[in-house]
ROGUTOR-918471 format. One record per residue (C-alpha): chain; x, y, z. Coordinates in Angstrom, 3 decimals. Example, Ala and Ser with C-alpha at 12.3 -4.5 7.8 and 13.67 -1.06 7.14 Angstrom:
2
A	12.300	-4.500	7.800
A	13.670	-1.060	7.140
//
This chain:
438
A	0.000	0.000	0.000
A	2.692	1.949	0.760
A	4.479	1.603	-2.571
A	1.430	2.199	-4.356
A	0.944	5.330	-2.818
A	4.185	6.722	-3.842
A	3.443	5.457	-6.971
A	1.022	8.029	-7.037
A	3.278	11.377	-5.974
A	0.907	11.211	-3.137
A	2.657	14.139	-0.683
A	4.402	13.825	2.398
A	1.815	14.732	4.697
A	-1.100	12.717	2.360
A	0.690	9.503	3.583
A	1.103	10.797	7.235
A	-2.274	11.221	7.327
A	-3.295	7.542	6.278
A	-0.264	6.374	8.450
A	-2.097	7.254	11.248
A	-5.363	6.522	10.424
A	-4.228	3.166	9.607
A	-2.403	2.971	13.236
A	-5.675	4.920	14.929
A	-8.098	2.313	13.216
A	-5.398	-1.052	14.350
A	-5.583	0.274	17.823
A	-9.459	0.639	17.725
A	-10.058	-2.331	16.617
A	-7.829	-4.387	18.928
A	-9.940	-2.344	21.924
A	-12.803	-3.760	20.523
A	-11.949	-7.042	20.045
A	-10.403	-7.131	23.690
A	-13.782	-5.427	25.047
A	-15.777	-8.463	23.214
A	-13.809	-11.064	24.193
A	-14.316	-10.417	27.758
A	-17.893	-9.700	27.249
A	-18.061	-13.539	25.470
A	-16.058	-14.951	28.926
A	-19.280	-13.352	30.931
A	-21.361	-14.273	28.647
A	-20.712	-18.282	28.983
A	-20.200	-17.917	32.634
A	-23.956	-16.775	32.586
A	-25.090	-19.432	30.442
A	-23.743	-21.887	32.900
A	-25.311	-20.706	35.270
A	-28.580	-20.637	33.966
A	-28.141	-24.017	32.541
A	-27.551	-25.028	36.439
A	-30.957	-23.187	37.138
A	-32.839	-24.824	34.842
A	-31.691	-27.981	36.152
A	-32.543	-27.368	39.194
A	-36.487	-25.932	37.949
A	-36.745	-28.770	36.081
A	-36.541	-30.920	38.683
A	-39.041	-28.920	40.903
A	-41.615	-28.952	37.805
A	-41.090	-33.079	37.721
A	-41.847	-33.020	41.586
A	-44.903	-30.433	40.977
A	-46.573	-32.801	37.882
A	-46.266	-36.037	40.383
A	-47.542	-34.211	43.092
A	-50.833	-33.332	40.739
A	-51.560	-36.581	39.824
A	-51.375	-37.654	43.729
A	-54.667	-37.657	45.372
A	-55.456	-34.475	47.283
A	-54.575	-33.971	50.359
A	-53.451	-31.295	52.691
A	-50.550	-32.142	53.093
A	-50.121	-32.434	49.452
A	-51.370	-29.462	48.630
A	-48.925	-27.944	50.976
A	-46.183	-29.912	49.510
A	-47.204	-28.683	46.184
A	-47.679	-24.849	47.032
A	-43.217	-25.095	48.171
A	-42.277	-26.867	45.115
A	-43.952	-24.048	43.190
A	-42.729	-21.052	45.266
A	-39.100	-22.923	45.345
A	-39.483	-23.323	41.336
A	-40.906	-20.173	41.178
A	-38.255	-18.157	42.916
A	-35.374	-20.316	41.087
A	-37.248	-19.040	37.824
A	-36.841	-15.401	38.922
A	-33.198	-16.011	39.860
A	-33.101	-17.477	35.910
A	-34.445	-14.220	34.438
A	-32.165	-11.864	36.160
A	-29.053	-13.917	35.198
A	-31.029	-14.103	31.487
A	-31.780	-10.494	31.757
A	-27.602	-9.800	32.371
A	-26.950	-12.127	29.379
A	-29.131	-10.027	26.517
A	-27.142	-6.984	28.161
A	-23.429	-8.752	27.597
A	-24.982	-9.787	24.029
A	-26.207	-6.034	23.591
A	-22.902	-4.701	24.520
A	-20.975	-7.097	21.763
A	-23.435	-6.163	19.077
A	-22.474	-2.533	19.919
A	-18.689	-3.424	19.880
A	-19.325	-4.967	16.734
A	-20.902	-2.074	15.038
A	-18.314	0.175	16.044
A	-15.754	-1.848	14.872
A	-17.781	-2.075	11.553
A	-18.174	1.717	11.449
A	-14.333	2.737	12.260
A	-13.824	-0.094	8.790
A	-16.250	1.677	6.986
A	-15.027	5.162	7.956
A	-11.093	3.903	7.033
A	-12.282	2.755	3.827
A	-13.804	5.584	3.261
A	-10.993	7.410	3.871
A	-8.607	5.445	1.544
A	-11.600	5.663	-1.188
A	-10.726	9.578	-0.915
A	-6.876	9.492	-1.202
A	-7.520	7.367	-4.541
A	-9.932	9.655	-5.989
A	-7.882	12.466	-4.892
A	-4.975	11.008	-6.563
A	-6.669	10.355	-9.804
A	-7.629	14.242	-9.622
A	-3.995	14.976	-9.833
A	-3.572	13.058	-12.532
A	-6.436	14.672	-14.563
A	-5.028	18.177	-14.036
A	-1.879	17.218	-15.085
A	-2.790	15.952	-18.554
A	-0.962	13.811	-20.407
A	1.661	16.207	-22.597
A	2.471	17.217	-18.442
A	3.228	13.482	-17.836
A	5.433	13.228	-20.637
A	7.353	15.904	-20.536
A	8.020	15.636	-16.755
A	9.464	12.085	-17.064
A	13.084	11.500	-18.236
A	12.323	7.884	-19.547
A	9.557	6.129	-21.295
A	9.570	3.344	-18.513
A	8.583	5.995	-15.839
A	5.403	7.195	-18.031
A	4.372	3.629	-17.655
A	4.451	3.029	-14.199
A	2.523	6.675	-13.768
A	0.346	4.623	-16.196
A	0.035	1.371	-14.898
A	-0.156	3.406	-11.007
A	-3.299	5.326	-12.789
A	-5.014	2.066	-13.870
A	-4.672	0.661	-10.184
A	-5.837	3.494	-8.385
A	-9.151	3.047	-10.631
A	-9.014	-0.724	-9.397
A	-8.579	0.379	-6.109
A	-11.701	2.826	-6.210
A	-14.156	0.131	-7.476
A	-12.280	-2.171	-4.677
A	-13.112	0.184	-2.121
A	-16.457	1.001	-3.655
A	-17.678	-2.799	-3.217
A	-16.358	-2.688	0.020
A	-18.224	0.184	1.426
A	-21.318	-1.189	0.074
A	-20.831	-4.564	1.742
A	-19.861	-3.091	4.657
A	-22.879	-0.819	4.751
A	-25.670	-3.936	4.472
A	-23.803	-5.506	7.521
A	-24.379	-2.609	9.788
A	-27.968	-2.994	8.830
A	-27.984	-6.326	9.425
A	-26.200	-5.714	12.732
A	-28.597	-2.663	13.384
A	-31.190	-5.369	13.069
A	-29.874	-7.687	15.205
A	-29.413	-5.055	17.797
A	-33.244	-4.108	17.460
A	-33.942	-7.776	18.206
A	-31.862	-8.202	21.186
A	-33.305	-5.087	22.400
A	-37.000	-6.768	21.774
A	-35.998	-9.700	23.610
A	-34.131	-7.669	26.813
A	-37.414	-5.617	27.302
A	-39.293	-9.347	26.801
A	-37.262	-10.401	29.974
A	-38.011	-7.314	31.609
A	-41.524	-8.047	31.446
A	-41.226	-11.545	32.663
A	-39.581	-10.804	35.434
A	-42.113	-8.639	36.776
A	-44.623	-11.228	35.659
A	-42.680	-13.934	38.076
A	-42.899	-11.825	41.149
A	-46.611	-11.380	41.149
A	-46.765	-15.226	40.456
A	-44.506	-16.123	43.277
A	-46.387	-13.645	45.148
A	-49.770	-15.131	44.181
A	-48.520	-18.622	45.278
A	-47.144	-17.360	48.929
A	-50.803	-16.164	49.563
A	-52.668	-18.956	48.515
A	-50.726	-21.063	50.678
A	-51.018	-18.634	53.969
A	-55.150	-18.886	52.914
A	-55.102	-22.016	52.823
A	-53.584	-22.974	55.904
A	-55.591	-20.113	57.387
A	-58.742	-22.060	56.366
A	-57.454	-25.328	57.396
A	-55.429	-24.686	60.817
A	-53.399	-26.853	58.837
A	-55.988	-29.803	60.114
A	-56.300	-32.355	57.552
A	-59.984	-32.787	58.589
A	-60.545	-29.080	57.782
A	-58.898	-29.307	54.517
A	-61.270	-32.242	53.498
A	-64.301	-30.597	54.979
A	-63.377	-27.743	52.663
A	-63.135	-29.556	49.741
A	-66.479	-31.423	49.984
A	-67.995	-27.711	50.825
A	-66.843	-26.862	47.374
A	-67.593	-29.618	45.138
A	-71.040	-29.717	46.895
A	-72.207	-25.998	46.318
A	-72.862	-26.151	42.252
A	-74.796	-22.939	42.547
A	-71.866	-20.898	44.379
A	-69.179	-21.934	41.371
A	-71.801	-20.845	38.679
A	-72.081	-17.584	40.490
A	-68.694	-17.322	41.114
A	-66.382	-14.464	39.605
A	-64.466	-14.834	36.283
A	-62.275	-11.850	36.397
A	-60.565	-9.744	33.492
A	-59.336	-7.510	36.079
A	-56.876	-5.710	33.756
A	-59.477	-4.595	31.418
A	-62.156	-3.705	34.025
A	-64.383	-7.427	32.671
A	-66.206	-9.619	35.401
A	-68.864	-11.667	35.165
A	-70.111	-14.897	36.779
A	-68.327	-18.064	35.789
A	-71.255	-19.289	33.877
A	-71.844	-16.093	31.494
A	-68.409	-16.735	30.828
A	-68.172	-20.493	30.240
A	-70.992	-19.092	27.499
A	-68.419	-16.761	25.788
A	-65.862	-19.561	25.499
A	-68.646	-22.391	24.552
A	-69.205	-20.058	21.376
A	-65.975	-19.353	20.671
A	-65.047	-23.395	21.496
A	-67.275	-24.235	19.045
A	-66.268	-21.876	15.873
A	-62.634	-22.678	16.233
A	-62.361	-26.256	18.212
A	-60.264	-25.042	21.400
A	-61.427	-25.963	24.445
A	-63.528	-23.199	26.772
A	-61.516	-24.485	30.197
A	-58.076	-23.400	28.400
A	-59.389	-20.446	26.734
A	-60.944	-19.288	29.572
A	-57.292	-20.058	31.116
A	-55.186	-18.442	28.959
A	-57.622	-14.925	28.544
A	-57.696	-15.103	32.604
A	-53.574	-15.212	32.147
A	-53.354	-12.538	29.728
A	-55.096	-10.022	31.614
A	-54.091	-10.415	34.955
A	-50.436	-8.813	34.380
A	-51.559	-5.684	36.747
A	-52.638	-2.401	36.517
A	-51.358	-1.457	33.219
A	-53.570	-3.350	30.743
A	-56.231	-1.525	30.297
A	-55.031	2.025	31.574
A	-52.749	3.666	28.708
A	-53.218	6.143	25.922
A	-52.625	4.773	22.189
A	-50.240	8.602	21.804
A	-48.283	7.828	25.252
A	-47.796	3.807	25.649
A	-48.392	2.620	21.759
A	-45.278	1.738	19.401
A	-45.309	4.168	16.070
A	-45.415	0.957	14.046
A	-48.631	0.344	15.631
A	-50.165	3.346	15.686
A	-52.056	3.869	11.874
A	-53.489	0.145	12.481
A	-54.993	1.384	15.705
A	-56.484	4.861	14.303
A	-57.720	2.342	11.759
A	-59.733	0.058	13.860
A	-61.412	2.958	15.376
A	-62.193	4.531	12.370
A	-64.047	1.214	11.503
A	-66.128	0.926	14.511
A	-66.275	4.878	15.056
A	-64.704	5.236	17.796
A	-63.256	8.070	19.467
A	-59.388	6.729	19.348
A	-58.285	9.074	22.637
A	-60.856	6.931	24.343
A	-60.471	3.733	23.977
A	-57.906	2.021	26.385
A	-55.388	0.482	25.136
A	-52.185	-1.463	28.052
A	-49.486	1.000	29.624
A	-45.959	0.638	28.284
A	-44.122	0.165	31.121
A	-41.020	1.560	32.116
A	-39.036	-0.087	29.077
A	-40.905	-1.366	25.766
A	-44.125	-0.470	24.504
A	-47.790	-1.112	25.329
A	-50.816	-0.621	23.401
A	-52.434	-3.873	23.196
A	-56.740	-4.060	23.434
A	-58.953	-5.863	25.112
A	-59.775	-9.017	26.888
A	-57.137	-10.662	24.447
A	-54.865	-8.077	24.408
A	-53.952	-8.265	20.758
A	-52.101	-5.810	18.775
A	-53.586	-3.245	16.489
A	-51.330	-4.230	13.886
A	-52.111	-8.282	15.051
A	-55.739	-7.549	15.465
A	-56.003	-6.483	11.625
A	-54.439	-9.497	10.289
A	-57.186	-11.667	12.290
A	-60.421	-9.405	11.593
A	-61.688	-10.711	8.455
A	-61.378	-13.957	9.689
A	-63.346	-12.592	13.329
A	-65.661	-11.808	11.168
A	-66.608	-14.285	9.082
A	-67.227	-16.324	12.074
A	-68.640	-14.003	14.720
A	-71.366	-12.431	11.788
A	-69.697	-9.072	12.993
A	-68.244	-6.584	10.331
A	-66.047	-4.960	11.560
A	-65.185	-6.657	14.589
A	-64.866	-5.418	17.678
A	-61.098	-6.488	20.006
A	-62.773	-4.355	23.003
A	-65.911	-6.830	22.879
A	-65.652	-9.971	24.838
A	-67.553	-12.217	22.183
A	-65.329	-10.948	19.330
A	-61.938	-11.035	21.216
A	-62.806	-14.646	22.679
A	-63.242	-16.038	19.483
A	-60.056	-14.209	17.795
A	-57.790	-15.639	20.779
A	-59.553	-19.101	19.722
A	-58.471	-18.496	16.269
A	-54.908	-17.774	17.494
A	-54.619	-20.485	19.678
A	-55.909	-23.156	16.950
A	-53.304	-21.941	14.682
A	-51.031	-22.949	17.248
A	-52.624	-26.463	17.367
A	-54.915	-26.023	20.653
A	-57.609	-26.969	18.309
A	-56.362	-30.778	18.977
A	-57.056	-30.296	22.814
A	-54.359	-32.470	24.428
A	-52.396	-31.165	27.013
A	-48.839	-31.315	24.817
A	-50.634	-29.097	22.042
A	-52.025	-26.876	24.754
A	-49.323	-25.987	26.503
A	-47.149	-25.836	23.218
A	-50.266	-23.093	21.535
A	-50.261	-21.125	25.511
A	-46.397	-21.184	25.241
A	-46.594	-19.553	21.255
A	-49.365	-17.424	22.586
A	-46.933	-15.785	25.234
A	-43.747	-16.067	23.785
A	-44.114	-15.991	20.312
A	-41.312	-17.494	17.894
A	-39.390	-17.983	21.622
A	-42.062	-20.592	22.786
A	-39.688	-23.213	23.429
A	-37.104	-21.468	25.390
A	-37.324	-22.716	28.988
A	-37.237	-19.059	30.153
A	-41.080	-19.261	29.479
A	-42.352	-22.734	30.623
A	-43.452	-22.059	33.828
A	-46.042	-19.827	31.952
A	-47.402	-22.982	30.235
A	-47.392	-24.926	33.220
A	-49.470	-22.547	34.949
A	-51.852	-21.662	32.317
A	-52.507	-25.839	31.982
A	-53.215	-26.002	36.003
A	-55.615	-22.897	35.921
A	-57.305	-24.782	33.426
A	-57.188	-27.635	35.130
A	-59.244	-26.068	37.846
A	-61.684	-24.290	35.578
A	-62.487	-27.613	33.977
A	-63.219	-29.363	36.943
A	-65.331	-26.025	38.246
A	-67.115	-26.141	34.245
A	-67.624	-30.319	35.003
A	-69.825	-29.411	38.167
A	-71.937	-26.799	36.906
A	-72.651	-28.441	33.745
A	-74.189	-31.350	35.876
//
């Protein structure tokens, strides 16, 4: 490179200049690649420990699955409320260390992209000291050339010098251009990582109400009980006796302001059982799930809490059913991510539009309505059967609950314990729907 340049008649302080940068850019990237390496040694120290976690969960969630197929008991039932809080607080532990992994994997994409820009900036730079040297070349013209060399070997290698400095430029030119789709690509990978970090977020906050959840319906129950065994049976027979007080009983949407007695709801997810094929215990299951994530579900504003790529879908959907977009209520974006989803399903705007027609054509309701409990029962059945609840074993359940949550990161074991408890709360809403329907 160095030859080439003088080659060229490049001056003294043209080559200083690319000296350095070429030194500057050496040094950069070795920092980089230094910073990343370190960030990879924390990054598989993590991983092992989360593989030791999960281990140690999945050994819990074996325990919890025999323990459900014992008979009942109170002193199983007590057994089976510490395997869950034990699982559930190993689970937590598993999302924080998860949670410090997307960071380390955030941090090397940003290493990487800075290492890509500083190459794209250097070859930039070297794309300009070609094109600069060609310049010279024009303004000299070619009598110049001539006349300024003693021999005809020395216009040659001015030639031949010329002709490679073109190369170079096209060289450089390809370079810049495949440099430039790898930053996107990286920029895209970033964005994902990003997704996934505020996913974790979420779920961690999702954990601690569960594990909270699970710590007081242990304390109640052994505050019904006085951890007798006599009491505990006495209770159960109370239940399973009083038909009347489980049809009357409250199903709650308490994120989107929806309750109604079990029965009225058992209707809801009949109907929408019987256009799509999933079964009205797990529906019922998975819509109780989705809206019991706190406060924030039905409390934000579509211009505060809703993503921009979900915004003109939204706007849409009112404009359909004439609504009033600044008053419809749409989830809370919490302190990282977005919000924005709708209803008792809390779909999407953008989500909700690719599943209206088909709403429609099986509700009779054009346009459909994601704020109506008929419409959005029956467009989380469609979901789900897409995902294969439609077949109404418990594998394909807890597989279409898991792709319903998680998405295209279903199988990760980050998310199982959100299967497993969707399939017990169905569990108990089936054997509540088998006594009414007596």
């Amino acid at each position: 490179m160095t030859k080439f340049f003088s080659q060229q008649r490049i001056n003294r302080t043209t080559r200083h200049a690319f000296v350095v940068l070429w030194f500057f850019g050496c040094w950069l990237g070795f920092s980089l690649t230094a910073a990343a390496a370190a960030n990879d040694g924390l990054k598989e120290d993590l991983k092992q420990q989360i593989n030791e976690l999960q281990q140690q969960i999945d050994s819990y969630r074996s325990n919890i699955q025999e323990l459900q197929q014992q008979g009942k008991s109170l002193k199983q039932e007590i057994s089976l409320f510490d395997s869950k809080i034990k699982s559930s607080e190993l689970e937590v532990k598993r999302t924080n260390l998860a949670i410090r992994q997307t960071e380390v994997e955030i941090g090397n994409k940003n290493l990487a992209m800075s290492q890509g820009e500083t190459k794209l900036n250097r070859e930039k730079e070297i794309l300009g000291e070609c094109v600069r040297a060609l310049y010279e070349y024009d303004e000299r013209g070619l009598l110049e050339m001539v006349l300024s060399n003693n021999k005809l070997s020395d216009i040659f290698d001015e030639m031949n010098s010329l002709e490679a400095a073109q190369e170079k430029i096209q060289e450089s030119m390809v370079n810049i251009r495949q440099m430039k789709v790898g930053l996107e690509d990286e920029k895209a990978a970033l964005e994902d990582k990003r997704e996934e970090l505020n996913g974790l977020k979420v779920l961690q906050q999702i954990q601690a109400r569960a594990l909270a959840g699970q710590q007081d319906e242990k304390k109640n129950l052994l505050a019904q009980t006085k951890g007798q065994e006599s009491n505990y049976t006495k209770l159960i027979n109370k239940v399973k006796a009083d038909a009347e007080s489980i049809r009357q009983q409250l199903y709650l949407l308490e994120g989107v302001g929806l309750s109604m007695p079990l029965y009225q709801a058992y209707q809801y997810a009949k109907q929408a059982g019987g256009l799509t094929g999933v079964r009205p215990a797990f529906l019922l299951a998975v819509l109780k799930k989705e809206s019991s994530w706190g406060e924030r579900v039905g409390t934000g504003s579509w211009r505060r809490d809703m993503h921009t790529r979900d915004k003109q879908a939204f706007v849409t959907i009112c404009e359909k059913l004439g609504f009033d977009p600044d008053k419809m209520a749409v989830s809370r974006k919490p302190s990282y991510g977005w919000g924005g989803a709708m209803g008792p399903a809390q779909f999407l705007p953008s989500v909700w539009l690719a599943y209206e027609s088909r709403v429609a054509q099986l509700t009779g309701h054009d346009p459909p309505n994601p704020w109506d409990i008929e419409d959005a029962f029956v467009a989380a059945g469609i979901k789900m059967a897409q995902a294969g609840a439609n077949a109404q074993t418990p594998g394909a359940e807890w597989k279409a609950a898991q792709i319903y949550f998680a998405g295209k990161r279903w199988n990760s074991p980050t998310y199982y314990f959100y299967g497993d408890q969707v399939m017990e709360l169905a569990g108990v809403i089936q054997s509540q729907l088998d006594i009414i329907a007596k």
